[in-house]
N, C-alpha and C positions, 0 to 999 in steps of 0.2 A: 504493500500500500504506500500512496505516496508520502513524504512526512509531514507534509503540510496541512493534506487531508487527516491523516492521524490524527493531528494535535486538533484540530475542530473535530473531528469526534471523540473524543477522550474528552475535552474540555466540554460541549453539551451534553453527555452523557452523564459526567460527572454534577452540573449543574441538574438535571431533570432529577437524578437518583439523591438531589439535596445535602449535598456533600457541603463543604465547609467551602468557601471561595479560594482562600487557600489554596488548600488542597487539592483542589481541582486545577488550578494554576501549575503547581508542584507535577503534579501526577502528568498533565498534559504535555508539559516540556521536558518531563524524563522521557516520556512512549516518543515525540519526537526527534531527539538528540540519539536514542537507542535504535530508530528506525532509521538518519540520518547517518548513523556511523561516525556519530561524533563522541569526544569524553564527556562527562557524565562531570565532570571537574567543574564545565561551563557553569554551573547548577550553585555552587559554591563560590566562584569567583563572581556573577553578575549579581548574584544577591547582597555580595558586602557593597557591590559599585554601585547598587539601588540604593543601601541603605546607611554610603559614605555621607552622607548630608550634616551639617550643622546645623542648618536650619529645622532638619527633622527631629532634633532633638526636644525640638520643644515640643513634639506632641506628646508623650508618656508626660511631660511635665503641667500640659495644661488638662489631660485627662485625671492627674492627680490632684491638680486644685477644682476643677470643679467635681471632685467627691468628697472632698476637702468641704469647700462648701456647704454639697448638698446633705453630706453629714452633720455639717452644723445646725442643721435645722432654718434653711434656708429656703427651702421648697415652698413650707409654709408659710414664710413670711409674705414672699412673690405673690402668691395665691390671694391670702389677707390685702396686699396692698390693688392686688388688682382688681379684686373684688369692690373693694371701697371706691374704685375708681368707676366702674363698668358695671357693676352687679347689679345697682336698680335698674336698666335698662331692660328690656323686654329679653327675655334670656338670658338674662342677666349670669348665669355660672358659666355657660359658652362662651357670653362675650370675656369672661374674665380668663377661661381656660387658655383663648387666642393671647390675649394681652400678658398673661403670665409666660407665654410659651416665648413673646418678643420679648419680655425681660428676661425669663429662663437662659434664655440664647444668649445672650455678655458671659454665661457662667461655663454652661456646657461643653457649646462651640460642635456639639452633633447631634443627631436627632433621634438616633436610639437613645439616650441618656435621657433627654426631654420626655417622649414617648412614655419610658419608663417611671422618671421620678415621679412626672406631672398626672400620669395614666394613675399611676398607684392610689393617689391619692382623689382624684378628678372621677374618674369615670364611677368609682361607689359612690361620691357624694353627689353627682350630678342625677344617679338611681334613686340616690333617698328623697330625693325631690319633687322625681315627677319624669324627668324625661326619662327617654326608651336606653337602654344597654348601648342599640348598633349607633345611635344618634349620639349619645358621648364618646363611646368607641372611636366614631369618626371623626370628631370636633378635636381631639387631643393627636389620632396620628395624622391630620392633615395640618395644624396648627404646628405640629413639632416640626415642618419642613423648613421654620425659619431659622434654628438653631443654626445650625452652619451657614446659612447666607451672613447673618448681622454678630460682626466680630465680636469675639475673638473666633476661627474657625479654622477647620482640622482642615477641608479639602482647599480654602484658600492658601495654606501654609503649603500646602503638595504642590498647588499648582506655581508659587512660586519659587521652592525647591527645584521643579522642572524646567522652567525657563527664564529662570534669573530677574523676575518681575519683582519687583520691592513687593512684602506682605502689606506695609502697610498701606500701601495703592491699593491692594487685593482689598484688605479689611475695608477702606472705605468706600473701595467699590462694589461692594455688598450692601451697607447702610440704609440707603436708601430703596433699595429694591429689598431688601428684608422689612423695611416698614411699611412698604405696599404691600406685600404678601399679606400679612397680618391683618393691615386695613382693609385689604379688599374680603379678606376669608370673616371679617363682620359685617357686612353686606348678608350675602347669604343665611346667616347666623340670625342677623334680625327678621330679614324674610318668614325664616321656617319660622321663629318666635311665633312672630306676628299668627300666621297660618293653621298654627298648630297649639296656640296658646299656652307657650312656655310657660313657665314658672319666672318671675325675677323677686330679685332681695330688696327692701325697702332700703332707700336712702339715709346715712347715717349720719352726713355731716362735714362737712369740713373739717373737723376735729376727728373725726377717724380715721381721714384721707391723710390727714397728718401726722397723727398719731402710727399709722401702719408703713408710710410712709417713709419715716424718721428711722424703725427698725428693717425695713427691706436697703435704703441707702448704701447701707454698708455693703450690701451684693453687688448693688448696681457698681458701685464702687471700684470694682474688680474690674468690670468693661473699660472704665474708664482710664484707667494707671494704664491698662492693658495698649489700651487702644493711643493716647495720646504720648504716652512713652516711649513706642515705636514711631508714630507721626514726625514727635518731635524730634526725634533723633537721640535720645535719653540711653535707649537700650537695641539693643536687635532684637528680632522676636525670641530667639532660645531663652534670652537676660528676662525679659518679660515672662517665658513662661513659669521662670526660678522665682521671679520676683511674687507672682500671682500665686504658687506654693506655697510662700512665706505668708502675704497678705492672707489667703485662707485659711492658714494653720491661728494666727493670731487672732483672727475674728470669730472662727469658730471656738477657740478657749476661752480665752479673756473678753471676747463682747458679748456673743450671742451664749458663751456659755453651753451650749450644749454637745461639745467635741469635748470627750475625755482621752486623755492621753492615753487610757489601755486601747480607745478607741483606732489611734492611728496605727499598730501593726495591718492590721487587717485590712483598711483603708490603703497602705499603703501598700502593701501585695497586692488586693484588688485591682489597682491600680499598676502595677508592675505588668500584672496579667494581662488587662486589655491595651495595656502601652502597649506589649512586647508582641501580640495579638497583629497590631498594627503593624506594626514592624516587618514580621514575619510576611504580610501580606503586601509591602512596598517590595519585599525582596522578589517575592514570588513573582508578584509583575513584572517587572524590572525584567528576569530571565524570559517571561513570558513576551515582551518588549520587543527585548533583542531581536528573539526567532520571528518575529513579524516582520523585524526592519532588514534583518538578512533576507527575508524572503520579497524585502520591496512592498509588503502589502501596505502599505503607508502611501506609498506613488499609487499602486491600484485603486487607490480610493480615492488619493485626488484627481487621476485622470477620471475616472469614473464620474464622480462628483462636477467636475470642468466638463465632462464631453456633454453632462445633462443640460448643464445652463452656466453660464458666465455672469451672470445677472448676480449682482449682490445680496437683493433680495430673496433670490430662487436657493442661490448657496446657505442663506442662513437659513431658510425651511428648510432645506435637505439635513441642515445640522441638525436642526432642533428637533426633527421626527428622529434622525437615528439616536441621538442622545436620552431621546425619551423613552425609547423604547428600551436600550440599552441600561437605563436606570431600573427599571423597572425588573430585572433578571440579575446586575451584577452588583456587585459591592462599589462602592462610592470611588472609595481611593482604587482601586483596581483598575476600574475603568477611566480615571485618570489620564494614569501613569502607561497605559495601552492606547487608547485613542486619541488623549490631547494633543500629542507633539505632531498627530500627522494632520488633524482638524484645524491645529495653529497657522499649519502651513497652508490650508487653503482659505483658510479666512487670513491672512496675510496677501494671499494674492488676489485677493477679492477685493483691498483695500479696506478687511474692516480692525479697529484699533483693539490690538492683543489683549487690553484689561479689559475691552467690550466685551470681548468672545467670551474670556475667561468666566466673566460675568454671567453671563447667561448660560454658558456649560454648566458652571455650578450648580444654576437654578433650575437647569432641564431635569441632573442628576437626581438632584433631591425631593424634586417635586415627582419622579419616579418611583421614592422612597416609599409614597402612600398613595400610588398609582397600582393598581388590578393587574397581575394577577398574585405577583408574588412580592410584592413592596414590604420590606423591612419590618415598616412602620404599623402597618395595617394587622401581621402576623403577633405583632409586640402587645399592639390594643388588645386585638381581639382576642387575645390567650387571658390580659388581664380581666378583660369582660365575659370570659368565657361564651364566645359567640362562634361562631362559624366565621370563617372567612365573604361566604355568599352575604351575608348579612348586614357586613363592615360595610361591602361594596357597593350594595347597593345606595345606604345611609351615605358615602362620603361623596357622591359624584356632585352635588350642587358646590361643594367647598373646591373639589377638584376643575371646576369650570372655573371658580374666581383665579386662581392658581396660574392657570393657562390665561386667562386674562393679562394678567398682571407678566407673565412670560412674554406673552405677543407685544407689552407697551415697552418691558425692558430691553427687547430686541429689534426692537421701528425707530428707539428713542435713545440712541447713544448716552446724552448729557446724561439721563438716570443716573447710568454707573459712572460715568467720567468728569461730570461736575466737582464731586469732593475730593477725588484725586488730582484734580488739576490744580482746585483751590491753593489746597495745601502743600502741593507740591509742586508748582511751577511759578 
């Protein structure tokens, strides 16, 4: 068999039979390399060259302060202040679930972590209320797909590991298209309200807004060191991610008090775990990379792509259908680190501006994350809500059209992502 064909069956094989993404990466490039009549060494040597990066360093470090964080007791504060802010409104725990999920995202930085902490607590309290299971189910993993757009975030760091792009361009070229996402997924949120006559919480005050306020700060806090530290040229992002470890560890003992210090082995393994998790799967790609680029499928795509249409606007649909669809079956960073560098180069020759692209890659990705059939986000919900998958899906597609909205204006509409970036950097 050919080897090239091997490695795309071995790799879909490996995905259908729900193998780990890894793994299936792993597995694919050894059956090719062994069918190619190459050493088996490659396998070892592109994995360290994946995962030479300084800049990659800071992701096991920012997955450790925001459980750092979310340890501290931090989930509920978000919740509390968002509440106070959104809750009387018609739907008022949805609209807070979206709002908590845009502040969650300064901490997290992805949206299984969001999904998870926000689910855990969200989708039973939104039942004792009144709404339906699939209906919270949905609202929390379509609402977590802002996490990684609005910095600090784990695939902005990759993408500029990969192409020497400043992060903190990337971070603020997310900003603003993370506050759409969020804005637009309450539109729909009030609709159904309205329609279905949610439940909302009575208004509490200005002194609540304040009072919840004053104790959530200290999280939002962490975006912010994070975010203008880098801007200003303070720290690189790895120094920011040590730095936001420190500021979590202190906030969660000594402010919010609820992080005990037998608390951080555990935290901090956890944490080792899914770093290393990462890791392992920047390597994986990496090898997986290679065997595409030896094989040219990089150029087959742009001719392919170029022989369709030259038209800049016809190239940025051809991205955003394969990017969405490819979200929607592979791991976030995976698909990166395998398609960005050859997509870069047809939207470069397209004329469109690299943190554009990058920008909307991201957001195809992630809005994949809690896109049908096998989205990340939606398997995370609906295990917490003990629902069916069929259930989720049908309950999340009005949030999923705001989603794609909000995709279509950040891809017609450069300045979205490149206005903060320019600002502050030119």
């Amino acid at each position: 068999m050919d080897p090239l064909l091997l490695l795309g069956v071995v790799f879909l094989a490996g995905l259908l039979a729900g193998m780990p993404v890894a793994v299936v990466l792993g597995l694919s490039s050894m059956a090719y390399l062994l069918a190619a009549d190459l050493p088996l060494e490659v396998i070892p040597q592109k994995m360290f060259a994946g995962m030479d990066s300084f800049v990659l360093l800071s992701i096991p470090a920012f997955v450790l302060a925001g459980n750092l964080m979310n340890g501290g007791g931090i989930t509920d504060r978000i919740l509390r202040f968002s509440n106070s802010l959104v809750g009387h409104l018609r739907g008022g725990l949805a609209q807070a679930n979206i709002v908590g999920s845009m502040i969650f995202a300064g901490i997290s930085g992805t949206a299984a972590a969001d999904a998870a902490s926000q689910g855990a607590v969200l989708i039973p309290g939104m039942k004792r209320v009144g709404y339906t299971v699939p209906y919270a189910a949905a609202v929390t993993a379509a609402s977590a797909v802002v996490g990684p757009i609005i910095p600090p975030s784990v695939p902005m760091i990759i993408v500029g590991s990969l192409t020497g792009i400043s992060v903190g361009q990337m971070f603020l070229a997310g900003a603003i298209p993370g506050l759409l996402l969020g804005l637009g997924m309450m539109v729909p949120a009030y609709i159904l309200a309205v329609r279905h006559n949610h439940p909302r919480e009575p208004w509490r005050g200005w002194r609540e807004v304040w009072a919840s306020g004053t104790q959530a700060i200290w999280a939002m806090g962490m975006m912010a060191l994070v975010l203008f530290g880098i801007v200003g040229g303070y720290f690189t992002p790895t120094e920011a991610a040590v730095i936001a470890v420190l500021y979590a560890t202190v906030i969660g003992l000594f402010v919010y008090r609820e992080l005990g210090w037998r608390d951080l082995p555990k935290l901090i393994a956890d944490s080792a775990i899914s770093g290393a998790a990462i890791m392992v799967l920047v390597g994986f790609a990496n090898v997986f990379g290679w065997i595409l680029a030896s094989e040219r499928v990089p150029q087959a795509l742009v001719a392919l792509m170029t022989s369709i249409s030259t038209e800049t606007w016809a190239i940025m649909l051809m991205m955003n259908i394969l990017l969405l669809v490819v979200g929607m079956f592979m791991e976030t960073i995976a698909a990166l680190i395998i398609l960005f560098p050859p997509l870069l180069a047809v939207a470069q020759q397209a004329g469109i501006d690299p943190i554009h692209f990058a920008t909307f890659a991201v957001l195809n990705l992630m809005i994949g994350l809690a896109t049908p059939p096998i989205g990340v986000c939606l398997f995370i919900c609906a295990s917490i809500g003990r629902i069916s998958i069929w259930e989720i899906t049908v309950a999340i597609w009005p949030f999923l059209l705001s989603n794609f909205v909000v995709l279509a204006l950040v891809t017609a509409i450069p300045g979205l992502s490149l206005w903060l970036p320019r600002l502050f950097y030119n």
